[in-house]
C-alpha positions in Angstrom: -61.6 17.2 -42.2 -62.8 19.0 -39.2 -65.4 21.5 -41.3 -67.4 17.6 -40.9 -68.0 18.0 -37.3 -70.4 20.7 -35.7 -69.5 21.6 -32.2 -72.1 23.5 -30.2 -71.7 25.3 -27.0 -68.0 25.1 -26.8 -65.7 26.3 -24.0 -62.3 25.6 -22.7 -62.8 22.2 -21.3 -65.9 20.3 -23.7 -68.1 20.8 -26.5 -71.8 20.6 -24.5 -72.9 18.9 -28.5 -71.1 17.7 -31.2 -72.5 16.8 -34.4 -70.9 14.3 -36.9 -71.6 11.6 -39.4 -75.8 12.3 -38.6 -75.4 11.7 -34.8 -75.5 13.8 -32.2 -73.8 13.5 -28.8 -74.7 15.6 -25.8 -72.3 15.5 -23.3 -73.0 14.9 -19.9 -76.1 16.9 -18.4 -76.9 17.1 -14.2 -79.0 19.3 -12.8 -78.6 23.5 -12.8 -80.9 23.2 -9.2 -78.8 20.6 -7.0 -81.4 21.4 -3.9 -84.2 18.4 -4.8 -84.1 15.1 -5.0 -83.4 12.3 -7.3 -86.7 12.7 -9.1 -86.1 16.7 -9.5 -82.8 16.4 -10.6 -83.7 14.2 -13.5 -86.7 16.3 -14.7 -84.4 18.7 -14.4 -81.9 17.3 -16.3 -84.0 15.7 -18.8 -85.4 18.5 -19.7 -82.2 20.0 -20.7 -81.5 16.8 -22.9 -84.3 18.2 -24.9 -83.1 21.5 -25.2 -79.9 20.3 -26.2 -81.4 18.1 -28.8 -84.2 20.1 -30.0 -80.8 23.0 -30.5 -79.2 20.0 -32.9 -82.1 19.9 -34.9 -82.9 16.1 -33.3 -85.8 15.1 -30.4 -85.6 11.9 -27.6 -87.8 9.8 -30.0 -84.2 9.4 -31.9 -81.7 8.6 -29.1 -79.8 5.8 -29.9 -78.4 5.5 -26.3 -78.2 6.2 -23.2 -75.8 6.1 -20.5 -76.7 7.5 -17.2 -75.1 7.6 -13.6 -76.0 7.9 -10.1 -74.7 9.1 -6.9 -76.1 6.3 -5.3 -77.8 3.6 -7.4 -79.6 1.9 -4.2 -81.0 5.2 -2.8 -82.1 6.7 -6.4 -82.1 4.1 -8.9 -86.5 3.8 -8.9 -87.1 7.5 -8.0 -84.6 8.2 -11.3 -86.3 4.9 -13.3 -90.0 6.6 -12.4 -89.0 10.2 -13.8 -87.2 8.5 -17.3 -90.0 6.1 -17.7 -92.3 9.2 -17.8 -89.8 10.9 -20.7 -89.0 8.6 -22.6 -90.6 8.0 -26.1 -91.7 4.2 -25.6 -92.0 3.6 -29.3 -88.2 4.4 -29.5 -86.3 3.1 -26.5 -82.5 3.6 -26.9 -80.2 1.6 -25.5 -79.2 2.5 -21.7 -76.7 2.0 -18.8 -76.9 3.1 -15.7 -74.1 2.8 -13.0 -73.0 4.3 -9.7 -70.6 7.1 -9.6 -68.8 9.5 -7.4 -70.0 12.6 -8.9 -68.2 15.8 -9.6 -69.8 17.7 -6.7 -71.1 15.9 -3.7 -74.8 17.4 -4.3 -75.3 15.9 -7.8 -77.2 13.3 -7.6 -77.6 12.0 -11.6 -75.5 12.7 -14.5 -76.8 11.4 -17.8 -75.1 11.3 -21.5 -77.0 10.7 -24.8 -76.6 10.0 -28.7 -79.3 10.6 -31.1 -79.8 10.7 -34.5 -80.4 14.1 -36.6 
């Protein structure tokens, strides 16, 4: 039954959370301020990953994965490595992927997708 499945900031095209069987997915987060670089794009993006969570009553210190992508994984993939390696909870790595992909607007330079549990 649907009344199983929370869905959290909901429009025409996505669900920005969904909530089911004690997991939480956050769809996929890039920066509101496309004018910085790698490493202000993922703060920046990060930091909306834990609003999201925090809003689905979970934290980062229960992702279960991780699955990020770049613009440009030779250009940005240490300036993004330095910012998550700053965020993340080191006593509770998820898993993670990152790959290169052509983004949905030219300026984005990091998209990233997570799971947690509640």
């Amino acid at each position: 039954m649907s009344n199983d499945i929370q869905r959290i900031d909901s429009n025409e095209r996505l669900s920005r959370i969904v909530v089911h069987g004690g997991v939480v997915y956050v769809a996929g987060v890039t920066a509101g301020d496309i004018s910085g670089d790698i490493g202000a794009q993922t703060r920046d993006v990060l930091a909306k990953i834990d609003g999201y969570l925090k809003t689905a009553g979970t934290s980062k210190s229960r992702l279960l994965t991780v699955q990020i992508w770049l613009k440009d994984i030779d250009k940005d993939f240490a300036g993004m490595n330095q910012v998550w390696g700053e965020w993340a909870d080191k006593a509770n790595m998820p898993t993670r992927a990152t790959c290169e992909a052509r983004l949905a607007r030219p300026e984005l330079l990091v998209e990233i997708i997570v799971s947690a549990a509640i």
